[in-house]
C-alpha positions as CSV (number, residue, x, y, z in Angstrom):
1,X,14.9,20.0,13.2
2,X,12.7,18.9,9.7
3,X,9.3,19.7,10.8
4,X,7.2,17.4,8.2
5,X,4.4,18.8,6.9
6,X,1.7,16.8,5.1
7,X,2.5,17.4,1.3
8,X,-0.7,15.7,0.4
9,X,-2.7,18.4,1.4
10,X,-3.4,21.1,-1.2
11,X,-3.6,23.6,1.2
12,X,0.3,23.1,2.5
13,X,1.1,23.0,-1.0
14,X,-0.4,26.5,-1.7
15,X,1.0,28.0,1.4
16,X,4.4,26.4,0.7
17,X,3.8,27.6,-3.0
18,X,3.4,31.0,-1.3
19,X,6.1,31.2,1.0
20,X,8.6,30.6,-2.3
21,X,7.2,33.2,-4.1
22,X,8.2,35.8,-1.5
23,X,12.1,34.4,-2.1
24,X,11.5,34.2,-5.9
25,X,13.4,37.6,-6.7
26,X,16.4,37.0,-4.4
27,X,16.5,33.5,-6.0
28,X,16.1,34.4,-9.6
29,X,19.5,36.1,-8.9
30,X,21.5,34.7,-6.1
31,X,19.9,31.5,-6.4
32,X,17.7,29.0,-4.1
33,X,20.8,28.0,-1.8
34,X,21.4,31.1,-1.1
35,X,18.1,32.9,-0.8
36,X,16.7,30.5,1.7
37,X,14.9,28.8,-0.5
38,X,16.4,25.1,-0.6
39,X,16.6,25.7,3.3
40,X,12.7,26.0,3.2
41,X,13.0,22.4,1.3
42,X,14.9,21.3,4.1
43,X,13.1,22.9,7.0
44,X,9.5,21.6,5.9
45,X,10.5,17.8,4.6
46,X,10.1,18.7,0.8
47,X,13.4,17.2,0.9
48,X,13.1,13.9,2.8
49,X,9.9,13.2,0.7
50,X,12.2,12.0,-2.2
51,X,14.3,9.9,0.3
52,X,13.5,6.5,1.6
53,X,12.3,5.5,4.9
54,X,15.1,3.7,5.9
55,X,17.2,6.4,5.5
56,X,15.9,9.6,7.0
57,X,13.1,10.3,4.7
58,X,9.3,10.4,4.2
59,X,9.4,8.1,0.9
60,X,6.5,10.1,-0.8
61,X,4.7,8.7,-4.0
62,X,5.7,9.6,-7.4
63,X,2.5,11.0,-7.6
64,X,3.5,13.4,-4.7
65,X,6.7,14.2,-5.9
66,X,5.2,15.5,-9.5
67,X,2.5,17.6,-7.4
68,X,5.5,19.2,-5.7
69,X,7.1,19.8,-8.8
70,X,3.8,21.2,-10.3
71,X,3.7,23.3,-7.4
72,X,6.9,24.8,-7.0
73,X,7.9,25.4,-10.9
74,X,4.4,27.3,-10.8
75,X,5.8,30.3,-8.1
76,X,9.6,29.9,-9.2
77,X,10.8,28.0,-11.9
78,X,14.6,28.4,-10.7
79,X,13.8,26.7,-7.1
80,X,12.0,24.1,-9.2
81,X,15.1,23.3,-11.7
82,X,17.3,23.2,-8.5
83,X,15.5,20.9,-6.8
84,X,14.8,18.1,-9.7
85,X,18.6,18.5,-9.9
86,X,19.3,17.3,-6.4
87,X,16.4,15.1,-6.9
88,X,18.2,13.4,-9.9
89,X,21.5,12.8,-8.0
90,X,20.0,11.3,-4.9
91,X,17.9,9.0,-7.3
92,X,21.8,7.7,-8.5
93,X,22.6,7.7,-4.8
94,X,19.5,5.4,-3.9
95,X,21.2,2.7,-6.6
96,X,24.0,1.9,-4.7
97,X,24.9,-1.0,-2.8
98,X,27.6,1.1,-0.7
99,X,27.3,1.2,2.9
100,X,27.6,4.8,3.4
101,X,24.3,5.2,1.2
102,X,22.0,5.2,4.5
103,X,23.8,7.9,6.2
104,X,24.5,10.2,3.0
105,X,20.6,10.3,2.2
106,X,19.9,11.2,5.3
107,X,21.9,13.9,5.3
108,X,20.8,15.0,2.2
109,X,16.9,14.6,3.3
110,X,17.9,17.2,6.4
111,X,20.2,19.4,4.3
112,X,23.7,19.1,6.1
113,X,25.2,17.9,2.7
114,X,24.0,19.5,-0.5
115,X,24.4,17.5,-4.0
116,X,23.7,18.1,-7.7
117,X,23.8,15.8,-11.0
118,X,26.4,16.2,-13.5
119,X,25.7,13.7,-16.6
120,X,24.1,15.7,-19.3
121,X,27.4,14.7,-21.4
122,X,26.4,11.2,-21.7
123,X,22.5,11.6,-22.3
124,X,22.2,15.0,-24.5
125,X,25.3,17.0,-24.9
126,X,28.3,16.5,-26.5
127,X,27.6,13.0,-27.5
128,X,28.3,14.1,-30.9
129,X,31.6,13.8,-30.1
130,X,34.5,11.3,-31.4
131,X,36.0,11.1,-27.5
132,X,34.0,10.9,-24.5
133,X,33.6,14.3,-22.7
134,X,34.3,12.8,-19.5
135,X,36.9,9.6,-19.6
136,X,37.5,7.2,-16.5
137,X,40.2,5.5,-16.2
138,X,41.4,2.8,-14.0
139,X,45.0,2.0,-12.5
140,X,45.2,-1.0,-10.8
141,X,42.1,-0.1,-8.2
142,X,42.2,3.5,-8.2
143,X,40.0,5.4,-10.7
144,X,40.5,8.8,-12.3
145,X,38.4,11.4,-14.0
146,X,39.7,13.5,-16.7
147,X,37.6,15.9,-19.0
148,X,34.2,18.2,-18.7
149,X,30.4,18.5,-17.2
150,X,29.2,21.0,-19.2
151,X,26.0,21.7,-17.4
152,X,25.9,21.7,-13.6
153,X,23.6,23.5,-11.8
154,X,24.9,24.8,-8.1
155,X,28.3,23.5,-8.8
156,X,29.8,26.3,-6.6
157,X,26.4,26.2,-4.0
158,X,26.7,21.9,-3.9
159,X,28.9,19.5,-1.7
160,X,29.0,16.6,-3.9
161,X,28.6,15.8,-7.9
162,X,27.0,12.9,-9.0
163,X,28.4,12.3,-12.8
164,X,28.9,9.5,-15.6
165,X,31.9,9.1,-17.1
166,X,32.9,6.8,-19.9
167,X,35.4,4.0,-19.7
168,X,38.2,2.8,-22.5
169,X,35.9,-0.1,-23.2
170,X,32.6,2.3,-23.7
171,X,30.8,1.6,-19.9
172,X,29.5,3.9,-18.2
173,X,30.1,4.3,-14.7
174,X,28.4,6.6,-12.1
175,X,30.8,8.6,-10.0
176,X,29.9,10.7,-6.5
177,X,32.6,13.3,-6.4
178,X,33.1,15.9,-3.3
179,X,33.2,19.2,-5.3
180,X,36.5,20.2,-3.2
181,X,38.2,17.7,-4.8
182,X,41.8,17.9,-6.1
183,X,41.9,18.7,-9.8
184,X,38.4,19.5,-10.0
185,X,37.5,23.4,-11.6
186,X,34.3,25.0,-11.3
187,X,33.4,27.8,-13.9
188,X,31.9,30.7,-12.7
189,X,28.5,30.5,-13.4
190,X,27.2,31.0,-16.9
191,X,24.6,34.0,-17.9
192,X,21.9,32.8,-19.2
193,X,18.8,33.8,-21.5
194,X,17.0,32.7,-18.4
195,X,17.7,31.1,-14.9
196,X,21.1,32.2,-14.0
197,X,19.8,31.8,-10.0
198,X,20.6,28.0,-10.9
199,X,24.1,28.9,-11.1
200,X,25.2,26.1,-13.7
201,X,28.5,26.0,-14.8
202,X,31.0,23.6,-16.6
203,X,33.0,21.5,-14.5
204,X,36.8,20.4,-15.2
205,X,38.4,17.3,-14.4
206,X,42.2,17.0,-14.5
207,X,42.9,13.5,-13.4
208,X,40.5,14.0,-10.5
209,X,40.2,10.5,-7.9
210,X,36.3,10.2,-7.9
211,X,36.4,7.1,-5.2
212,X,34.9,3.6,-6.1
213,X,32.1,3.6,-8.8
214,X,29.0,3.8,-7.4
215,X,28.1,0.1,-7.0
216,X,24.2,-0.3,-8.5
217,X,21.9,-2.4,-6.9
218,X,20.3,-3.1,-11.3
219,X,22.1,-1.7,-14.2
220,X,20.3,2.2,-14.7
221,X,20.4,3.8,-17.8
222,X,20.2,7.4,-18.2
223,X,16.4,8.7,-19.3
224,X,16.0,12.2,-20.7
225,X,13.0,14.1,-20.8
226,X,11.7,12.0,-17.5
227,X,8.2,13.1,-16.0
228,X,9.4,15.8,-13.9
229,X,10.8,17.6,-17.1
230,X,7.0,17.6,-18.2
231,X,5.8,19.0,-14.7
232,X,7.9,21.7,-14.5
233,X,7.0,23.0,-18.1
234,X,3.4,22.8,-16.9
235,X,3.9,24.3,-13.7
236,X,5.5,27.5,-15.1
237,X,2.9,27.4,-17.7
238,X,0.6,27.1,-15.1
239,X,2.4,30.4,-13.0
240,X,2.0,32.3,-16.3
241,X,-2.1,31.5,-16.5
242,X,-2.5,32.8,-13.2
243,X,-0.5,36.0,-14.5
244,X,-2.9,36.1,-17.2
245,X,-5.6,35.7,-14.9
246,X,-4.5,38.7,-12.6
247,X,-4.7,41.0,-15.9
248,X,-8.1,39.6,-16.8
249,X,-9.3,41.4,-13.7
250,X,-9.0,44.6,-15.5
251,X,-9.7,43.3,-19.0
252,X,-12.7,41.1,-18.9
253,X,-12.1,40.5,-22.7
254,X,-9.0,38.3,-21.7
255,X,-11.1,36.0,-19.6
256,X,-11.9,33.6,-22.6
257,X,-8.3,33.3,-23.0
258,X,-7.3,32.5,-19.5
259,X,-10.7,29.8,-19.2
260,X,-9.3,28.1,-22.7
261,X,-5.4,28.2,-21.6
262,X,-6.7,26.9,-17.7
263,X,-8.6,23.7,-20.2
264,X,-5.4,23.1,-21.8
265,X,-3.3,22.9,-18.4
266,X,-6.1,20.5,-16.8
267,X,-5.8,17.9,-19.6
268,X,-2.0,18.2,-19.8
269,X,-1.9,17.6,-16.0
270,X,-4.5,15.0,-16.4
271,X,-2.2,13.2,-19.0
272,X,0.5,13.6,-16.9
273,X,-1.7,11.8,-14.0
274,X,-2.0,9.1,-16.0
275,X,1.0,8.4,-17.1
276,X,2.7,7.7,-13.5
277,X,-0.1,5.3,-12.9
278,X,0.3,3.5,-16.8
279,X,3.8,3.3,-16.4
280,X,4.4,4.7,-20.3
281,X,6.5,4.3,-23.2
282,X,9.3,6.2,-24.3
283,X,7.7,7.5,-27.1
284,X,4.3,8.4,-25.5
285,X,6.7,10.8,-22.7
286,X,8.3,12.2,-25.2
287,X,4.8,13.2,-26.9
288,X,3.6,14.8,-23.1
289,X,7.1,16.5,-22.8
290,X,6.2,18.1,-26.8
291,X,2.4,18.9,-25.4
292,X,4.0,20.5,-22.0
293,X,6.7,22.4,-24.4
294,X,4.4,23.6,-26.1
295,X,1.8,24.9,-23.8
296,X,4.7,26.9,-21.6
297,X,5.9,28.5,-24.7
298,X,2.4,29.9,-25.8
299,X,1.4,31.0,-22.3
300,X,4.4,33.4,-21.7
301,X,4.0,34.4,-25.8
302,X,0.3,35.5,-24.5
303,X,1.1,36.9,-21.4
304,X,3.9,38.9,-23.0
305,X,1.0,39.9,-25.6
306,X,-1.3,40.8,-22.5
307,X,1.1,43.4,-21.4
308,X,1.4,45.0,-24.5
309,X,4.7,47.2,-24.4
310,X,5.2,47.3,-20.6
311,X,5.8,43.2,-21.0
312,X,8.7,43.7,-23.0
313,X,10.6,46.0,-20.2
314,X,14.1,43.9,-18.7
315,X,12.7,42.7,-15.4
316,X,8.6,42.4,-15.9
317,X,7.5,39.1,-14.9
318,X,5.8,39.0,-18.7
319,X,9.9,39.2,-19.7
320,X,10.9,36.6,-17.5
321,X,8.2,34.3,-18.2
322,X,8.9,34.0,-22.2
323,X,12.9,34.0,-21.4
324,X,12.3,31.1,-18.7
325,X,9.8,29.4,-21.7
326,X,12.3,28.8,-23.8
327,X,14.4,26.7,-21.6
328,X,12.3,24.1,-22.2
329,X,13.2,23.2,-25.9
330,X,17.2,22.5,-24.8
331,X,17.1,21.4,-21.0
332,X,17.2,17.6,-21.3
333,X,15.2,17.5,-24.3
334,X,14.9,14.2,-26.0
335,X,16.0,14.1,-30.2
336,X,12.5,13.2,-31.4
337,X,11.2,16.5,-28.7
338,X,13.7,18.2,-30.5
339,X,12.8,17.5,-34.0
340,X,9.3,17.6,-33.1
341,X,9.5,21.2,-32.6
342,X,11.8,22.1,-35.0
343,X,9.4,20.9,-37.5
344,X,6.5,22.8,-36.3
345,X,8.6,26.0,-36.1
346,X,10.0,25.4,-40.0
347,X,6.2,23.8,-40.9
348,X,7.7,21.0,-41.8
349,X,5.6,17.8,-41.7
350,X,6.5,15.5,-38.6
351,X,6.6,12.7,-41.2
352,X,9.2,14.3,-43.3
353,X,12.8,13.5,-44.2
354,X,13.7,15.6,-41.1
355,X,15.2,13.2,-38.7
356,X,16.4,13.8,-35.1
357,X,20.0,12.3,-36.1
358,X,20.9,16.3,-37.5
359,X,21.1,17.1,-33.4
């Protein structure tokens, strides 16, 4: 049974903020599916939230959703990435005109069926590529899939894969795939800098039937570097301040950095705020996701810093906290994020010859 809770109230938020951190270990190893955590999600209606009413869910605000996001990323940054992730491929889902869309999202709001997104190869990687990295084909009225998802998190912890694939004649087309499926591979999971608890792997396709197309109600184009990117950069940076903060209690002298840092967070939230309400441009996201980068990357720099040697042990949250940092300048990162920071760490001029076509 889902027993809603009111994610509204600040106070739930903190104690369900709380009650991650005590899995935050067992997931930044085994993962959240498997550490209780995406159960938790489940169990509490974190899940339904980002369904609709008419199918099982709670239909929560965007503003909600980011405040969850914000929340969770702050006390574990793996149960964070896993859940935008699931949140991603039931937002595909929610396009379609199929029939069996009511009962799949409401089996994904209770947690019976477990999905992930798979479509990194037609937004950010591998599009330099001559071929598509994942072809469909079509004979007669069966489809079939043939080639690679290069990033998936919980491929082997997941029930179904929500991809893109490219056609002959360049469309895309969404695909929900059951990740039991004949002809389908799933890497073990890759070691990573940082998150390996996400268990993300590549996925093969050799001639794999993927079903009908997912039918969209309106054409949907794939966005990179979306709002929730933004709130989990500042919720980890967030989690680090309050790190910070905890080592202040012994070091007064680190107090002015923790009220400056706590500032910067405020107006970067504030910004974000404002942005689900305005309804932005492209190009003012991307400028928030470069703020948020930014700010996550400094904070575990100064927390490692505040630590001094102890920091810089394998295992020490100040460790973890720079590793997990840097995901942030290749998960779903925009080009002109990209080129952004690489011309503040070369100090080049943003206005320079550099252009975001080199990656």
């Amino acid at each position: 049974m889902v027993l809603f809770q009111d994610l509204t109230d600040p106070a739930v938020l903190l104690s369900l903020g709380d009650e991650i951190a005590t899995h935050a270990e067992n997931t930044r190893h085994a993962g959240p599916w498997k550490s209780g955590v995406f159960h938790l999600f489940a169990r509490t209606g974190i899940l339904a939230a980002f369904i609709p009413t008419d199918c099982g869910g709670t239909g929560a605000s965007e503003r909600v959703l980011i405040e969850l996001f914000l929340a969770i990323a702050r006390r574990c940054l793996t149960s964070a990435l896993a859940l935008s992730q699931w949140a991603a491929a039931v937002r595909i889902i929610d396009t379609s005109h199929d029939p069996s869309r009511t009962t799949l999202l409401a089996d994904l709001a209770s947690g019976r069926i477990r999905a992930t997104v798979g479509i990194s190869q037609i937004s950010t990687s591998r599009r330099h590529l001559s071929a598509p990295a994942l072809l469909a084909t079509q004979h007669e009225t069966q489809w079939s899939l043939t080639g690679l998802c290069p990033w998936v998190t919980g491929g082997d912890s997941s029930d179904l894969l929500i991809t893109a694939a490219v056609t002959n004649s360049g469309e895309t087309k969404f695909f929900c795939v059951p990740l039991q499926a004949r002809g389908l591979c799933i890497e073990p999971p890759m070691k990573l800098l940082a998150l390996s608890g996400s268990r993300t792997s590549a996925v093969h396709f050799d001639r794999v039937d993927p079903g009908e197309p997912i039918d969209q109600k309106s054409s949907s184009t794939v966005r990179t570097g979306g709002l929730a990117t933004s709130a989990l950069a500042l919720g980890a940076a967030c989690g680090s301040v309050d790190l910070i903060e905890k080592e202040a209690a012994a070091r007064p002298s680190l107090r002015l950095v923790v009220d400056e840092f706590q500032s910067e967070c405020r107006s970067v939230r504030d910004e974000l705020f404002d942005s689900i309400t305005r309804d932005i441009e492209p190009m003012q996201r991307n400028r928030l996701r470069l703020r948020a980068n930014n700010l996550v990357v400094r904070v575990g720099q100064a927390f490692l810093t505040a630590t001094k040697g102890t920091g810089f042990i394998e295992g020490h949250p100040a460790a973890d906290r720079v590793c997990e940092s840097l995901f942030f300048l290749v998960w779903s990162c925009p080009p002109s994020v990209s080129a952004a920071a690489m011309c503040e760490l070369a100090g080049l001029d943003p206005d320079s010859e550099f252009s975001s076509d080199v990656l």
